[in-house]
N, C-alpha and C positions, 0 to 999 in steps of 0.2 A: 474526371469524377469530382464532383461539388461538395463536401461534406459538411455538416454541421454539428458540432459537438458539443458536449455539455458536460460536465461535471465540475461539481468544486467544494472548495471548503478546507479540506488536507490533501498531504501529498498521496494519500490513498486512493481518493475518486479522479486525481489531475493527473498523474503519472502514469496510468493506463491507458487515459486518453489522449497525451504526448506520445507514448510509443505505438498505440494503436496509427495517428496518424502520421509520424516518421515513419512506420513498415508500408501504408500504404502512398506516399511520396516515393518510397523504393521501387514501389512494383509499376505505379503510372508518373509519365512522366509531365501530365497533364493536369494531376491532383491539384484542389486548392481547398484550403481549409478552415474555417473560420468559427473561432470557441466563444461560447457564452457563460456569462459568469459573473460573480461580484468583484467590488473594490474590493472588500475586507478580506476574503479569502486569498489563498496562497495562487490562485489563479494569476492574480493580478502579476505576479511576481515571477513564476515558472513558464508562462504561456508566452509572454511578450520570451523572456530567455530563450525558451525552445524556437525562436521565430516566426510563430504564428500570431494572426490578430485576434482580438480579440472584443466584443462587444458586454457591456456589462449593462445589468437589471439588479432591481433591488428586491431581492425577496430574504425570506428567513424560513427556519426550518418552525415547526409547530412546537408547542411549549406542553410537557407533556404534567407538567405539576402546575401549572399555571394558566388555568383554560380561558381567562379574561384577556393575556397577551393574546389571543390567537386571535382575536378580533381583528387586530391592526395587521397579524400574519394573514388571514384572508385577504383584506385590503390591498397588501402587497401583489400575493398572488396573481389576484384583478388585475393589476394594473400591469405584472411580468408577464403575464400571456399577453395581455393587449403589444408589448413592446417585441414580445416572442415574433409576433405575428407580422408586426414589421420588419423585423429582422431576417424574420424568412420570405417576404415579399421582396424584401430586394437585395438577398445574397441569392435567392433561388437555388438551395441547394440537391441535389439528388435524390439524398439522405438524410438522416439522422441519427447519431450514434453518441446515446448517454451514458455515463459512469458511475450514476449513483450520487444521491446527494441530493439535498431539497432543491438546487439548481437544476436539475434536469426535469422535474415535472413541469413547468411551464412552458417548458421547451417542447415536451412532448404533446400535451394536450394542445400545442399553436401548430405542430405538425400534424398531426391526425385532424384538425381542422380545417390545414391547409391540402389535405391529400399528398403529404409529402412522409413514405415511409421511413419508420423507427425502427431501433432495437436499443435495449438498457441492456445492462451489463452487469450481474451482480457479483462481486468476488467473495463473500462469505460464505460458508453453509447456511445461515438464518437466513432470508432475503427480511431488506428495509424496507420499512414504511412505502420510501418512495416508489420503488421497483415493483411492491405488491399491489399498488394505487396507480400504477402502470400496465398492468399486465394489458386491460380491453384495447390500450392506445396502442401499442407497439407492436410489428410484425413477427419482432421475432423478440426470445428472453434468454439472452447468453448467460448460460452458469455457470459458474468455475467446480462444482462439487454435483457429481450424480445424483449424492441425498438431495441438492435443494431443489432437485424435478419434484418429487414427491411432495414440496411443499407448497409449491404452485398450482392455482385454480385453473390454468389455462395450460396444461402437458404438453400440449402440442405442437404450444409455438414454443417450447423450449430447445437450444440448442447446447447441450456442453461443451464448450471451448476449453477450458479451464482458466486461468489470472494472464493476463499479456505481464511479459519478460522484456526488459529490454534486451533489443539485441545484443548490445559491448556487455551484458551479464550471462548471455548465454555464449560468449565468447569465450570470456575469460578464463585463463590456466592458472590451477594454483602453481608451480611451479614459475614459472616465469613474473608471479605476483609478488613473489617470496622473493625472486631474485631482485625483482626493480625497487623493493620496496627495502630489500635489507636486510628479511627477518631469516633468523638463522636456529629460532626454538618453540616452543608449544606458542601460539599466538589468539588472544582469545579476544574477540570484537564483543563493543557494549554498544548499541544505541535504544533510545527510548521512540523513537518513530520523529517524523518532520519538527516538532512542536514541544521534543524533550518528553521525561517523563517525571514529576517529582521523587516518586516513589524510588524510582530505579538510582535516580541522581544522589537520595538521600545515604539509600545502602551502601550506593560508591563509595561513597566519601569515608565511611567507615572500613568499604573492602581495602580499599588501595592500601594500607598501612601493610594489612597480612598477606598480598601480594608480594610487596616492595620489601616485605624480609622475608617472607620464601624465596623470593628470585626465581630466574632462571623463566620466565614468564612474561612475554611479551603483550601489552596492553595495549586497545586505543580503546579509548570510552569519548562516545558525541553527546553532550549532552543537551544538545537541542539551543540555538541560538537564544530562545528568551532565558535560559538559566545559569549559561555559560560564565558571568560574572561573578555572582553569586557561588556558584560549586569551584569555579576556580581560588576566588580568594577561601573558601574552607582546608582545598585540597594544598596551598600553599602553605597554608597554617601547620598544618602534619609537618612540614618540613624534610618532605621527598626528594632527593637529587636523584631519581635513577631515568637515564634515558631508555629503559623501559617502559615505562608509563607515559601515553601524550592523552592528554583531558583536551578535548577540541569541542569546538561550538557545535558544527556542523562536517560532515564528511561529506565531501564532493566526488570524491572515486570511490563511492560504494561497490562497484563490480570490483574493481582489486581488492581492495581490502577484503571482501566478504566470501572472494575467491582466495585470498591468502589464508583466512583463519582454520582454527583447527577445531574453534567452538564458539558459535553466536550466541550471545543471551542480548533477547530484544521484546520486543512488544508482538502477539501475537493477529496483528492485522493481516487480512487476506492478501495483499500483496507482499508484505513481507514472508510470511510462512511459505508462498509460490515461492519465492525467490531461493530460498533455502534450500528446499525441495529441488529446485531447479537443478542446483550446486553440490545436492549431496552434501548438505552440510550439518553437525552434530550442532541441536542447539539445546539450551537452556530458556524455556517461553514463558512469559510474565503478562498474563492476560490487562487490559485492560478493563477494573473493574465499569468505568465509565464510560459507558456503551450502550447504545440502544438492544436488548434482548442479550446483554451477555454476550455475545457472537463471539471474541477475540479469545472465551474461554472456552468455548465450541469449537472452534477453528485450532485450538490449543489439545483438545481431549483426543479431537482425531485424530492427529500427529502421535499421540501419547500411546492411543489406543493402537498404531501400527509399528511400534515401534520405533518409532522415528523423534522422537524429541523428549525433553524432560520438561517438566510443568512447577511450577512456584506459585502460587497465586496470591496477588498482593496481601493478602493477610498472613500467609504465611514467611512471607520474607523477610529474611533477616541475614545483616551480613555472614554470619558463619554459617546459616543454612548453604546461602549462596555462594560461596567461599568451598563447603566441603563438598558441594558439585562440580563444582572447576576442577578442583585437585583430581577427584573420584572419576570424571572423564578421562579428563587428559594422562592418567595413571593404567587407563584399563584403554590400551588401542583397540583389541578384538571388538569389544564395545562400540568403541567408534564408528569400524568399520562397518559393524552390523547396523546402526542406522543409516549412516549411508548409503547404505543397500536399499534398506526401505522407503528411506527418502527418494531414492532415482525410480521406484517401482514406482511412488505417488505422485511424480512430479510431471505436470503435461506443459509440454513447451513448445506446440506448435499455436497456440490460442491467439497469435496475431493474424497468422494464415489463414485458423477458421475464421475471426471475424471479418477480417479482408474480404473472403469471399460471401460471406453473407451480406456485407456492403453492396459489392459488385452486383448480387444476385437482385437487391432492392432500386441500385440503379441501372438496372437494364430493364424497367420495370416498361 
């Protein structure tokens, strides 16, 4: 099987489309797979890592307070499908399988051109721009939430998958995390998503103090490689010595860590919140107010609404808000336990398998 892939921009639209195509290198031993994408996105960067190639175009996504940029965003367009379309003249793929993100429309509209079947991917409840400017192109429309059938024009070709998981996260044992890793007390993970978060970074810096004299409370906070100097020299300044606390740029073993914690507070993106979900894990969710359509607050309410996570919304955040939720968790287990109950009822973790065979199903066409 020949695949063609597409998304990019953050680790939200690229990371579904690396584990999507690792599960299906699993299953065929004949798989070959080739990702389209920009220089400036994180594609550039995770896609050669993960091993695959990679062919890059220049587009942008549409400027939604600034309708004169979109002149030159059309232009672009123009000229990515024209390169789309060579691209899939001579990889001749089977398929085509997108993740969302202004990179995947030109990918789509140069396959439905080419008679070479699609399906996009959307992991929100909202579906984007892109996804809903997709529907006539693509065979099929993988959604990760039952609600966002209801909100597509085309029902029919919709299939609920739910978010691809990587495999080593659906693996992993908190117990065996805890052991390799050290932790031996309540342990509570911070990150802001691939790209950091300020807001979250800001609070840190003020949390870590009333941490580090409560004790007894194991830290790691990521705060995303561009902020990392910056929030370090602040948090040095406190003048902390507790090998509780580690401030890192980036976390590279996110299934351990996030299979060892006892409470997540992170960014409420669609693959994050699958992730959690996946793990049973009690979290504290910080929408991203900068979003297309709010989605990250949407994907944050449902959780909220089933009992499965606690909500903060950047305006409401403040280190001791944030602070008397840690404690208030980690203080009340029955608590705990009861989301993670509800979290494993809403967590679906077969959605590589279904999209695999919807692959399989387009090439054997």
């Amino acid at each position: 099987m020949k695949v063609l892939f597409a998304g990019g921009g953050t680790g939200g639209h690229i990371n579904p489309a690396i584990s999507i195509a690792d599960y299906a290198a699993s299953q065929d031993e004949n798989f070959q797979a080739l990702f389209v994408g920009t220089m400036r996105g994180l594609e550039s960067k995770l896609v050669p890592k993960a091993g695959y190639d990679i062919k890059y175009i220049d587009i942008a996504g549409f400027d939604r307070k600034n309708m004169l940029k979109n002149i030159s965003v059309l232009k672009k367009l123009f000229k990515s499908k024209k390169d789309c379309k060579n691209i899939i003249k001579e990889f001749k793929p089977d398929c085509v399988v997108c993740t969302g993100g202004y990179v995947s429309g030109p990918v789509i509209m140069a396959a439905a051109k080419a008679g070479v079947p699609s399906l996009i991917h959307e992991q929100n409840v909202y579906p984007g721009l892109t996804v809903k400017g997709s529907e006539k192109y693509v065979k099929y429309l993988a959604v990760s939430f039952d609600e966002t059938v209801n909100l597509m024009n085309e029902k029919e070709k919709c299939v609920v998958t739910g978010n691809p998981i990587r495999t080593e996260l659906l693996n992993a044992d908190k117990e065996k995390s805890r052991k390799k890793l050290g932790i031996d007390k309540p342990f509570v993970l911070v990150f802001g998503g691939s790209l950091g978060a300020q807001k979250i970074n800001d609070t840190m810096i003020d949390l870590i103090p009333k941490l580090a004299k409560k004790g007894g409370i194991k830290l790691l906070f990521g705060t995303g490689d561009r902020n990392y100097k910056a929030v370090k020299e602040e948090v040095d300044k406190l003048g902390i010595d507790s090998p509780d606390i580690d401030v890192v740029p980036y976390i590279d073993n996110m299934a351990e860590v996030m299979a060892a914690s006892d409470v997540v507070i992170a960014r409420s993106g669609a693959i994050t919140v699958s992730e959690i979900a996946a793990l049973g894990k009690p979290s504290i969710l910080i929408p991203s107010p900068n979003v297309v359509r709010n989605h990250q607050e949407q994907n944050a309410r449902e959780f909220e609404k089933n009992g499965a996570a606690e909500v903060i919304t950047e305006d409401e955040l403040t280190a001791d808000k944030l602070y008397s939720k840690i404690v208030s968790m980690l203080e009340d287990t029955k608590k705990l336990d009861a989301m993670s109950e509800n979290l494993l009822k809403m967590a679906k973790t077969d959605a590589l398998l279904k999209i695999y065979e919807l692959m399989k199903k387009m090439s054997d066409r």
